[in-house]
LUMVEX-899169 format. One record per atom (N, C-alpha, C): residue number from 1; residue in one letter; atom name; x, y, z. Coordinates in Angstrom, 1 decimal, always signed. Each point is the difference from the previous one (the first is absolute). Example, Ala and Ser with C-alpha at 12.3 -4.5 7.8 and 13.67 -1.06 7.14 Angstrom:
<rs>
+-----+------+------+--------+--------+--------+
| seq | type | atom |     c1 |     c2 |     c3 |
+-----+------+------+--------+--------+--------+
|   1 |    a |    N |  +13.2 |   -5.7 |   +7.8 |
|   1 |    a |   CA |   -0.9 |   +1.2 |   +0.0 |
|   1 |    a |    C |   +0.9 |   +1.2 |   +0.0 |
|   2 |    s |    N |   -0.4 |   +1.1 |   -0.7 |
|   2 |    s |   CA |   +0.9 |   +1.1 |   +0.0 |
|   2 |    s |    C |   -0.8 |   +1.1 |   +0.8 |
+-----+------+------+--------+--------+--------+
</rs>
This chain:
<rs>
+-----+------+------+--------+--------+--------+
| seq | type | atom |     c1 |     c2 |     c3 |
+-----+------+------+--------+--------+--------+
|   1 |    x |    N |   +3.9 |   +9.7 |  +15.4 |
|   1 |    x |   CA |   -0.6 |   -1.2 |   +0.6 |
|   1 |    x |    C |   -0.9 |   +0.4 |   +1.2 |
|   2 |    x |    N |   -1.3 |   -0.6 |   +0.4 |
|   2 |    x |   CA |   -0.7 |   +0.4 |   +1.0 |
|   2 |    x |    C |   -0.5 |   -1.7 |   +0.3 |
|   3 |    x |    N |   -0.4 |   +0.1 |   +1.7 |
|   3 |    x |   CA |   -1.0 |   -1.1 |   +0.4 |
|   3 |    x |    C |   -1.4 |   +0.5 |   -0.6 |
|   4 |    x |    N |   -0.6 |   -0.6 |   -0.8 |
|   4 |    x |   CA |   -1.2 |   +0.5 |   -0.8 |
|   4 |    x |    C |   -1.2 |   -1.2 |   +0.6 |
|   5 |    x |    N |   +0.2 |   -0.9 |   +1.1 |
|   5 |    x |   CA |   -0.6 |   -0.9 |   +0.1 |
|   5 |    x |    C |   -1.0 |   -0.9 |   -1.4 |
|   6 |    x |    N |   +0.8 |   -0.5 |   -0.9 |
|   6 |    x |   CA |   -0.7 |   +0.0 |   -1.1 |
|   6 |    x |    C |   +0.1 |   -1.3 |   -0.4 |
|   7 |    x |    N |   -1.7 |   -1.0 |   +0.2 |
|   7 |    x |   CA |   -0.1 |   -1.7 |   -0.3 |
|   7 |    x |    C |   -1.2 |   +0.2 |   -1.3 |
|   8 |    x |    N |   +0.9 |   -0.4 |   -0.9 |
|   8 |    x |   CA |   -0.3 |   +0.2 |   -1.0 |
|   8 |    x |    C |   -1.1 |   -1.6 |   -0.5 |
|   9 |    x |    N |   +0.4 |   -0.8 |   +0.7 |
|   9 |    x |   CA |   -1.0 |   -1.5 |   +0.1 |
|   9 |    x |    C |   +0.1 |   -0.8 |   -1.5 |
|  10 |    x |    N |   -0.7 |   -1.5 |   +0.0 |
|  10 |    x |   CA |   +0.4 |   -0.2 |   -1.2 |
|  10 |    x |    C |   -0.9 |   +0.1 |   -1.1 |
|  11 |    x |    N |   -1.1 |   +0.7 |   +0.2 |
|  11 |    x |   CA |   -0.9 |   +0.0 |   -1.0 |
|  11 |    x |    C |   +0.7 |   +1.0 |   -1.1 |
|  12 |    x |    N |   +0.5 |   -0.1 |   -0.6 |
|  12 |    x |   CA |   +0.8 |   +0.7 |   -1.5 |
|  12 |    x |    C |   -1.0 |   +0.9 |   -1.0 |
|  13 |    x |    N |   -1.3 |   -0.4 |   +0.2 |
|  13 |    x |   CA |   -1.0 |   +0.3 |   -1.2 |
|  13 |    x |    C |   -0.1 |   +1.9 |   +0.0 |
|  14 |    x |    N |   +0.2 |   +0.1 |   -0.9 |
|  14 |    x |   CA |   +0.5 |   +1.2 |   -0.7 |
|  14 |    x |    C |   +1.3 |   +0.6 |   -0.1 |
|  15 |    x |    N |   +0.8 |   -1.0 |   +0.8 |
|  15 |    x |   CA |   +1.5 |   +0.4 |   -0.1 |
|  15 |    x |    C |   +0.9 |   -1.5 |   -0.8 |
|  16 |    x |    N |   -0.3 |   -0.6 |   -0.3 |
|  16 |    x |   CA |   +0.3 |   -1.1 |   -0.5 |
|  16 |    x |    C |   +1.5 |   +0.3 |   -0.5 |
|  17 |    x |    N |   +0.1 |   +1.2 |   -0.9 |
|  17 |    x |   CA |   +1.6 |   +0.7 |   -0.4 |
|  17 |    x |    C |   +1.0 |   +0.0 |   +0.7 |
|  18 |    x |    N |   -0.5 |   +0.3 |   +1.3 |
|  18 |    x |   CA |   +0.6 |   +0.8 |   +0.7 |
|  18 |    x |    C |   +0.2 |   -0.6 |   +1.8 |
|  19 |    x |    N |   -0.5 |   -1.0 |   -0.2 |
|  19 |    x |   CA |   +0.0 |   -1.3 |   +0.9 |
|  19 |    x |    C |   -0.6 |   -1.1 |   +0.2 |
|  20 |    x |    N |   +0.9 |   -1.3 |   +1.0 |
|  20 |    x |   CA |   -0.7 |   -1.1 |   -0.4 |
|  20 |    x |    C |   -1.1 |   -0.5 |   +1.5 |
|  21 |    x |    N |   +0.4 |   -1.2 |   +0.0 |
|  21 |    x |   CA |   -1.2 |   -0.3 |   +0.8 |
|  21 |    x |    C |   +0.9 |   -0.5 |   +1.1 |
|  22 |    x |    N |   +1.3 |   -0.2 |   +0.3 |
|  22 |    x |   CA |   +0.3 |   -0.6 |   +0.9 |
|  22 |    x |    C |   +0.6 |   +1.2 |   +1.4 |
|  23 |    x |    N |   -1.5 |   +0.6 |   +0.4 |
|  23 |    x |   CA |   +0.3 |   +0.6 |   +1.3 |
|  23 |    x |    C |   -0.8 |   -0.5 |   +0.9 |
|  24 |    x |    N |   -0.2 |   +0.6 |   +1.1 |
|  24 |    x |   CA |   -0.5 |   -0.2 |   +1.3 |
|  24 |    x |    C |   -1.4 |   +0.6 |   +0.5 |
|  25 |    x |    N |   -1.2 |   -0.5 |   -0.1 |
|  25 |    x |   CA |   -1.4 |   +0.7 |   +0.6 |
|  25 |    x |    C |   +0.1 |   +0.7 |   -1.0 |
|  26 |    x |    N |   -0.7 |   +1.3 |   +0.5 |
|  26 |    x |   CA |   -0.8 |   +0.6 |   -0.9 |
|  26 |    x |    C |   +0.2 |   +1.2 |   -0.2 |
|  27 |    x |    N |   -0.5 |   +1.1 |   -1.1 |
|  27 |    x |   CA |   +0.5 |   +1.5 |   -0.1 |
|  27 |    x |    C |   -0.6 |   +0.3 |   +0.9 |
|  28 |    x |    N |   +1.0 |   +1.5 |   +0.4 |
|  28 |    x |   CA |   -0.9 |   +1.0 |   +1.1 |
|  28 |    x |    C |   +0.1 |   +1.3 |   -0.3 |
|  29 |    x |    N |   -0.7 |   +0.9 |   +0.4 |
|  29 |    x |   CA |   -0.5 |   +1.6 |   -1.0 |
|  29 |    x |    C |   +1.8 |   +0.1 |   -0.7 |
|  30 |    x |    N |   +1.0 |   -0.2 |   +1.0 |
|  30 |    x |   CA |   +1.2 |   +0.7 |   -0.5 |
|  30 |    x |    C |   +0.4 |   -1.3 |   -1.3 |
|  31 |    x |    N |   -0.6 |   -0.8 |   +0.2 |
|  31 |    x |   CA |   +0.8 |   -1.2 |   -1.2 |
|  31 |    x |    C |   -0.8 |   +0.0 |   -1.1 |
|  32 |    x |    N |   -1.1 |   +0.6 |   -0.1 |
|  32 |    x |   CA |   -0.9 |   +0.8 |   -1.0 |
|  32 |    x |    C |   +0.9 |   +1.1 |   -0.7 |
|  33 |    x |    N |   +0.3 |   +1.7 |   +0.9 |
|  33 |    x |   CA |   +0.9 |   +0.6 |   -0.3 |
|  33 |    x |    C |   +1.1 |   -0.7 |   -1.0 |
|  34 |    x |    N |   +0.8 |   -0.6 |   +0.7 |
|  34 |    x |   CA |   +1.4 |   -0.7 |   +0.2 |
|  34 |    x |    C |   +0.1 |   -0.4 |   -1.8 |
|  35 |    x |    N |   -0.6 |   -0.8 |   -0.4 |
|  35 |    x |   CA |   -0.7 |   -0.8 |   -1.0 |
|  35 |    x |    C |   -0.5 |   +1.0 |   -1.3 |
|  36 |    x |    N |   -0.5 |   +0.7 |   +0.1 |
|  36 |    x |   CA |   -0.4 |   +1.4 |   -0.4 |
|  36 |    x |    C |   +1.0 |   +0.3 |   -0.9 |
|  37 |    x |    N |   +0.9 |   +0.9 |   +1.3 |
|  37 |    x |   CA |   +1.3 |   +0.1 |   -0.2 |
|  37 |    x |    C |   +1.1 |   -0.4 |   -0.8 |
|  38 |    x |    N |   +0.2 |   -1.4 |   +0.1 |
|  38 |    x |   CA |   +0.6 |   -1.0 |   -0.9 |
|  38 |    x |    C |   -0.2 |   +0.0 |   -1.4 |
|  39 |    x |    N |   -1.6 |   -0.3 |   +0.3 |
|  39 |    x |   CA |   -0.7 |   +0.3 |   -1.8 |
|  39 |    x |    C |   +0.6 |   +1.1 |   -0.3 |
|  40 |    x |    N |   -0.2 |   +0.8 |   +0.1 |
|  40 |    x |   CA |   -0.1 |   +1.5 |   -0.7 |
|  40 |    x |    C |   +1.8 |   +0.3 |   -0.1 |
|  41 |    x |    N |   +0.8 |   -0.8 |   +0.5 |
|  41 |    x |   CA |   +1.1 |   +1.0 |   +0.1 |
|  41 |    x |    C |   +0.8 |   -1.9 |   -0.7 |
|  42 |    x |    N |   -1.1 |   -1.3 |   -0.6 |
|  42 |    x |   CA |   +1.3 |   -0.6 |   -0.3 |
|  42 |    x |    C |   +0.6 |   -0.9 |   +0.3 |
|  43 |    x |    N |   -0.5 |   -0.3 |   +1.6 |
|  43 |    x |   CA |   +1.1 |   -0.5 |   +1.0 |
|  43 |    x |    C |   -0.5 |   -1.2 |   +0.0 |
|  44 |    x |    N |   +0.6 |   -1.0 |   +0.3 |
|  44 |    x |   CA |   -0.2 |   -1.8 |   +0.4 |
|  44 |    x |    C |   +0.5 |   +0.0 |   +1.7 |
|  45 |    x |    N |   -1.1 |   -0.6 |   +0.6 |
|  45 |    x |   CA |   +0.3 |   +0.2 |   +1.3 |
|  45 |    x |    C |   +0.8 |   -1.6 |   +0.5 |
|  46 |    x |    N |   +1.2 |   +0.3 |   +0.2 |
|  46 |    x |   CA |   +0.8 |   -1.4 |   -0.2 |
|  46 |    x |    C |   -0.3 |   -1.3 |   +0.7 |
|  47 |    x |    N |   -0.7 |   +0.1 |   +0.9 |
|  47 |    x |   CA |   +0.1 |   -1.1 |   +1.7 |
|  47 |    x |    C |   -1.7 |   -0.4 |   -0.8 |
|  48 |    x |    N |   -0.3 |   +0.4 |   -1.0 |
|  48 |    x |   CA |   -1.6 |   -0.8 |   -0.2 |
|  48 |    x |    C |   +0.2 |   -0.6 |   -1.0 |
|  49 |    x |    N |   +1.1 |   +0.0 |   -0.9 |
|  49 |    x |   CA |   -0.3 |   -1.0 |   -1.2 |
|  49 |    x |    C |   +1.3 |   -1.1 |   +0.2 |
|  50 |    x |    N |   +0.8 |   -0.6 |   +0.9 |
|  50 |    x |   CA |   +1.0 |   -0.9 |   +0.3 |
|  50 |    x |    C |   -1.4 |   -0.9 |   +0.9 |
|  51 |    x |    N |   +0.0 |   -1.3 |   +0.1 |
|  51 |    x |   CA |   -0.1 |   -1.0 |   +0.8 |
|  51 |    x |    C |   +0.7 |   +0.0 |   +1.2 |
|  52 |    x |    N |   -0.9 |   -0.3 |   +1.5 |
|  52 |    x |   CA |   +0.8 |   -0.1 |   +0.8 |
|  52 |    x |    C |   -1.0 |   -0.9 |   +1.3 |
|  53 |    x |    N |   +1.2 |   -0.8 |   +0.3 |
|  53 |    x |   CA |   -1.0 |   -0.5 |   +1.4 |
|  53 |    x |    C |   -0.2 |   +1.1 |   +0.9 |
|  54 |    x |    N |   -1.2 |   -0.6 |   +0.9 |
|  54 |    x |   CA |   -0.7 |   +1.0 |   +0.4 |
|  54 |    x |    C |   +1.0 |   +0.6 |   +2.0 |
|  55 |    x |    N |   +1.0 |   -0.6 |   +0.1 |
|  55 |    x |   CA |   +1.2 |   +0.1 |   +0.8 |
|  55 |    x |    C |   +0.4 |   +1.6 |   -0.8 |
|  56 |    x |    N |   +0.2 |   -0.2 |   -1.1 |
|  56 |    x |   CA |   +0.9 |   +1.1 |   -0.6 |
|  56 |    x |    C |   -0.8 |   +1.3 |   -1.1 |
|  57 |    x |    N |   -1.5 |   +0.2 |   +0.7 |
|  57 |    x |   CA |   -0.6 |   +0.9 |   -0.7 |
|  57 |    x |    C |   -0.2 |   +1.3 |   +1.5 |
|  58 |    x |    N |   +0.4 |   -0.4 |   +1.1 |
|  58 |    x |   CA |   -0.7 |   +0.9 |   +0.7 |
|  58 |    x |    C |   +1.1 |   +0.9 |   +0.0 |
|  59 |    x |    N |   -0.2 |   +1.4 |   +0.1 |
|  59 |    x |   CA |   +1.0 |   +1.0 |   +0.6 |
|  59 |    x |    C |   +0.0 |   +0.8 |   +1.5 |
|  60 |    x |    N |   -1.4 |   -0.8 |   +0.6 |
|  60 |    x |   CA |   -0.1 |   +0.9 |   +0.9 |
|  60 |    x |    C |   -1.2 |   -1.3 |   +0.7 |
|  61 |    x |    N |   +0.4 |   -0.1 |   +1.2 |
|  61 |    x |   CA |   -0.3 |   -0.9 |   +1.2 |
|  61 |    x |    C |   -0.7 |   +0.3 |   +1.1 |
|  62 |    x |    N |   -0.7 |   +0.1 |   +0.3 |
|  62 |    x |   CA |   -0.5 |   +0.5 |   +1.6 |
|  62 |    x |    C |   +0.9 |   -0.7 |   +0.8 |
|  63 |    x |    N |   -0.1 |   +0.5 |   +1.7 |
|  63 |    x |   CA |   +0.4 |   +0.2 |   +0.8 |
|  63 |    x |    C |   -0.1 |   -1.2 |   +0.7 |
|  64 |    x |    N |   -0.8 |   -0.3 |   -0.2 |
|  64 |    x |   CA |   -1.2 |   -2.1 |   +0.3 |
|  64 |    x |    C |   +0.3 |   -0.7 |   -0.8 |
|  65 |    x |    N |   +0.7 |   +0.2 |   -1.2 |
|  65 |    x |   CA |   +0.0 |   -0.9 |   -1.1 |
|  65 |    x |    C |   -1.2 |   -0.5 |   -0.7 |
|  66 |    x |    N |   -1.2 |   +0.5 |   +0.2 |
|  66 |    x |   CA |   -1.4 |   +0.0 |   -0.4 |
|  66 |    x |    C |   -0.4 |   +0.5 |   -1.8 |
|  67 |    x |    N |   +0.7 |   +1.2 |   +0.0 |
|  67 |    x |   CA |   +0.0 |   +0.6 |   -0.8 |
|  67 |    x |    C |   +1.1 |   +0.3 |   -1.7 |
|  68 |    x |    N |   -0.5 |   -0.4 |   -0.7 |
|  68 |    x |   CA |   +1.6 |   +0.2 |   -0.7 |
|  68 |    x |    C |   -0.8 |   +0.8 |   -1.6 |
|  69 |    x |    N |   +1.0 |   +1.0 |   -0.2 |
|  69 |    x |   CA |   -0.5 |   +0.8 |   -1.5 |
|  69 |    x |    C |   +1.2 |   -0.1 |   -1.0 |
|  70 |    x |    N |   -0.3 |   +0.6 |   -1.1 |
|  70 |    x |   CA |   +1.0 |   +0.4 |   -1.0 |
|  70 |    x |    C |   -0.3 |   +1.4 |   -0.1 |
|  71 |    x |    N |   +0.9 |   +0.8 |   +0.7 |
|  71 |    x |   CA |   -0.3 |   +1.9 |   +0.5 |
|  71 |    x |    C |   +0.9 |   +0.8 |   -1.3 |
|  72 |    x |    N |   +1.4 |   -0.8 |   -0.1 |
|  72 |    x |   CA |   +1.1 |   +0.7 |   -0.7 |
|  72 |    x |    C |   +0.5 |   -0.5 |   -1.2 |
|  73 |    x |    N |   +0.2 |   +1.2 |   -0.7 |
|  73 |    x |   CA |   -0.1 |   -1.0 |   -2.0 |
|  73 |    x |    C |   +1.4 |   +1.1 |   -0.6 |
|  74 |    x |    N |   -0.1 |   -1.0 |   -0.8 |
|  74 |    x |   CA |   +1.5 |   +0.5 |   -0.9 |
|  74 |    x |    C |   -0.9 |   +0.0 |   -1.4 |
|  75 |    x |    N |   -0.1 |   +1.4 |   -0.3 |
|  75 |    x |   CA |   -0.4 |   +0.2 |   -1.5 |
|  75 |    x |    C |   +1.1 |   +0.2 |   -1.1 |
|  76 |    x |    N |   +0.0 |   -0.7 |   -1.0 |
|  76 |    x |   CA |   +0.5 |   +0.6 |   -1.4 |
|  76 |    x |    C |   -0.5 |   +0.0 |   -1.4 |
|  77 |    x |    N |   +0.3 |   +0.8 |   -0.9 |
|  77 |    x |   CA |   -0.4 |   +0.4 |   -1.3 |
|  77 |    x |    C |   -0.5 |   -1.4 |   -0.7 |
|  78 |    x |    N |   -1.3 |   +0.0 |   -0.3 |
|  78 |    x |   CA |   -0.4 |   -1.0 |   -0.7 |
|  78 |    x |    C |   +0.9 |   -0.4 |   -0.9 |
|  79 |    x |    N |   +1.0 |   +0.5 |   -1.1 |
|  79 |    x |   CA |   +1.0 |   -0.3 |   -0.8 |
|  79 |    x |    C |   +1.1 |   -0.8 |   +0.7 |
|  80 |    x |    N |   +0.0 |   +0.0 |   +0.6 |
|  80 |    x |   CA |   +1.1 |   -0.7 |   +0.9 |
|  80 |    x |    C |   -0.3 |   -0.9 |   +1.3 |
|  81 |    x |    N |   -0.9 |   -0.4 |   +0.1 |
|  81 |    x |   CA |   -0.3 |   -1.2 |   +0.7 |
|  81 |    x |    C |   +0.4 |   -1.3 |   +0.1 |
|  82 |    x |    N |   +0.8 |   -0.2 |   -1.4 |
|  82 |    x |   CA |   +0.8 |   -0.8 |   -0.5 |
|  82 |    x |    C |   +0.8 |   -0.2 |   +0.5 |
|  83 |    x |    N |   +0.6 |   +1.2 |   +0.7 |
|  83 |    x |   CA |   +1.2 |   +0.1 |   +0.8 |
|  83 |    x |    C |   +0.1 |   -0.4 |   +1.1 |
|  84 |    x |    N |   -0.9 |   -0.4 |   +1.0 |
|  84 |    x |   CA |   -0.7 |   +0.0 |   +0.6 |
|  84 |    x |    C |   -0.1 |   -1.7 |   +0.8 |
|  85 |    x |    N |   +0.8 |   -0.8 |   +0.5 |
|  85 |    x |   CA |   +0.2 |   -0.9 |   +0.1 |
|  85 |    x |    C |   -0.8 |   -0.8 |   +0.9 |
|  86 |    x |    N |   +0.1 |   +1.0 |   +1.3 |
|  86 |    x |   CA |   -0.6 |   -0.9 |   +1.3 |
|  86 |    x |    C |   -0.4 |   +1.0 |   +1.1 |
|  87 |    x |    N |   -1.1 |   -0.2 |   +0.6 |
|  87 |    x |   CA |   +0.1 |   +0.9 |   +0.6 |
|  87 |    x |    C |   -1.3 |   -0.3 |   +1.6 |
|  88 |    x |    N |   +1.3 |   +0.2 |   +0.7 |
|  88 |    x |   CA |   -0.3 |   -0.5 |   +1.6 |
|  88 |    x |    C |   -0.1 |   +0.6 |   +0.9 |
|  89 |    x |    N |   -0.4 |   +0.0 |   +1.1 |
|  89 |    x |   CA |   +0.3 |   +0.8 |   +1.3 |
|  89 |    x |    C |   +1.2 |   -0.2 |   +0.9 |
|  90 |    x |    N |   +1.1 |   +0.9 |   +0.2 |
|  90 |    x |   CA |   +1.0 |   -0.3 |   +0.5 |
|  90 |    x |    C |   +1.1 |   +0.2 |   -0.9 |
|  91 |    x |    N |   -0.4 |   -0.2 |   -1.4 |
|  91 |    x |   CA |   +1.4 |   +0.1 |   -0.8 |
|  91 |    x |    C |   +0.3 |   +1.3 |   -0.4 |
|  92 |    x |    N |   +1.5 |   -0.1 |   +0.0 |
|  92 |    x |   CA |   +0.7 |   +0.9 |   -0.2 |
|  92 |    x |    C |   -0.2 |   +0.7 |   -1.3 |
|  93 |    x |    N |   +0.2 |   +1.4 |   -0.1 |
|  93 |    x |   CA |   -0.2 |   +0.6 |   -1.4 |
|  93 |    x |    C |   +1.1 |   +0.4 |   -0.4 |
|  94 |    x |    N |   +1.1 |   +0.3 |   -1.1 |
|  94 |    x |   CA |   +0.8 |   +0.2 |   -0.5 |
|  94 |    x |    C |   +0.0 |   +0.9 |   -0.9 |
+-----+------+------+--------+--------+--------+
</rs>
């Protein structure tokens, strides 16, 4: 696991597989990478294809409350996405 600073945003187009549209702003060089990554190796990036009000997409807040991103993602094997129920900031993993 690393902080990879990585906003992957909701424009999906070319990853449509591999993620949906419900994130936050927009990609940045690392959510390009990030995304890449996913493709090539598989992965469904979990916190973009669940619905969520916009209280419960941020993972990361500025200091002013000005600012709010989706920084940190829970990937799994596109075969199993299924599995895959809900996925929030703050919840617990098991």
């Amino acid at each position: 696991m690393r902080d990879l600073n990585v906003k992957v945003g909701i424009d999906d187009t070319g990853y449509e597989d591999f993620m949906g549209r419900h994130e936050l702003g927009e990609r940045n060089k690392n959510g390009k990478r990030f995304a890449n990554l996913c493709a090539f190796n598989k992965l469904v990036i979990g916190g973009t294809i669940f619905p969520h009000k916009l209280i419960h997409k941020a993972t990361w807040i500025s200091s002013n409350h000005t600012t709010e991103n989706q920084l940190y993602h829970i990937c799994v094997k596109k075969n199993s996405e299924g599995q895959c129920k809900k996925c929030e900031p703050g919840e617990e993993l098991t």
